[in-house]
C-alpha positions, 0 to 999 in steps of 0.5 A: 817822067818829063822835067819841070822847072820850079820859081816859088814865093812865100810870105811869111811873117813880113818877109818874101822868101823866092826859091828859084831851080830853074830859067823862071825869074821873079823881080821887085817892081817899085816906084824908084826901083827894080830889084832881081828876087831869082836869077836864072840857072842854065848851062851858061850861068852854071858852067862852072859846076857842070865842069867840075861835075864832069871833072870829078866823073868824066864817066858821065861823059861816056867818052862822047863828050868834051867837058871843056868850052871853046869859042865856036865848035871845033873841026879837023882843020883846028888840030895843032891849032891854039884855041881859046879854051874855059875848064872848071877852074876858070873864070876868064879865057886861056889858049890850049892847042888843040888835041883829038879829044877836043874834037868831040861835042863839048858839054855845054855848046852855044850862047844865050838862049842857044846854049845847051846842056848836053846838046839837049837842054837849056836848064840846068836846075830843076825837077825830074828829066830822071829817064831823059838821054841825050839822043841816040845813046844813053848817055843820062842828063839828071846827074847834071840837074840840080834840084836845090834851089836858090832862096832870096830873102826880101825883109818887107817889114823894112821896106814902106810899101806903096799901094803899086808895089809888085812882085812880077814871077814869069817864065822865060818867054816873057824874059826873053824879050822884055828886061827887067826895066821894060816890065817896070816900065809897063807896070808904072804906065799901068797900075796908076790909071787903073786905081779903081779896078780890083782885077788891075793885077791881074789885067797887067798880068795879062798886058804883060802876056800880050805884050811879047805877042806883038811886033809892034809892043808898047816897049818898041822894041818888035820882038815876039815870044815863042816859048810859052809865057806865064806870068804872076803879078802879086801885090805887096802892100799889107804884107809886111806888116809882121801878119801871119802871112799868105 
């Protein structure tokens, strides 16, 4: 019944295959270099779509909402005004005067982290959320949802892995508050003083956990997680030698 997002690795036969339907991410963490194996779907990166979806059958809309995104929200005192506007077609920014219909909610609203499918959700690929309305109508959310997803393919078999080379795959509780180079970083501090430990993967793993629980984290950075936080760290080396595969 609820909705549940989905970030997937498979190895096969040296290569890494990722498929990612939803705000999860997977990265490559090497000694000279860090690599995006998933990018995130929301309803900011997917805006496009969402529009052109909504073009096609404005009914979904239920005449509630307003498929066009504004800078800021817009009020009464903005009609006749001139607005930036983004329609499906568009890339970049254009102005329009604003109209009565403009007033409306608009489909997706807010930035970052606060943008929102709907009013309702921050995803925008996934699976289930069949029943899930927007509040107080019945207005549907899964026409919008896109459950294909996103498949990257890392060639192993041509890299030379080193013993510390890691696949790091966690939710966006951890993303919210670390970057890309900061988890790198901390599992470059970690990995090489723990040689001896056969859970040293699973130890960062959990280093990594607490480190978006703590104001004063080993990045410096002071930012403290509040969505939930699962993160997987999973080895390379000896996968890419054209074995069977795991």
């Amino acid at each position: 019944v609820g909705g549940c997002t989905a970030l997937v690795a498979v190895s096969l036969q040296g290569k890494l295959y990722v498929a990612n339907a939803g705000d999860s991410r997977a990265i490559l963490v090497r000694r000279d270099e860090v690599r995006l194996l998933s990018s995130e779907f929301t309803p900011e990166t997917e805006r496009q779509r969402i529009q052109q979806l909504a073009f096609v059958y404005p009914e979904l809309l239920a005449g509630e909402f307003t498929r066009l995104e504004f800078p800021r929200r817009l009020k009464g005192d903005d009609l006749g005004q001139k607005v930036l506007f983004r329609d499906h077609h568009m890339s970049g920014w254009s102005y329009k005067r604003v109209e009565k219909a403009d007033l409306k909610y608009p489909l997706i609203h807010g930035q970052g982290r606060q943008a929102r499918l709907l009013g309702t959700l921050a995803v925008s690929r996934g699976l289930g959320d069949h029943q899930l309305r927007v509040l107080d109508t019945n207005i549907q959310l899964k026409p919008f949802l896109l459950s294909v997803p996103q498949v990257t393919v890392l060639a192993m078999d041509q890299l030379e892995l080193q013993e510390e080379d890691v696949v790091v795959m966690a939710t966006d509780g951890l993303w919210d508050v670390l970057s890309n180079e900061q988890v790198a970083w901390l599992v470059r501090s970690f990995l090489p003083g723990n040689r001896e430990d056969p859970h040293r993967f699973l130890e960062l793993a959990k280093m990594l956990i607490h480190s978006t629980q703590r104001k004063d984290g080993p990045t410096g950075e002071g930012q403290v997680s509040y969505d939930d936080v699962s993160v997987f760290v999973i080895p390379l080396h000896g996968q890419g030698q054209g074995n069977s595969g795991h």
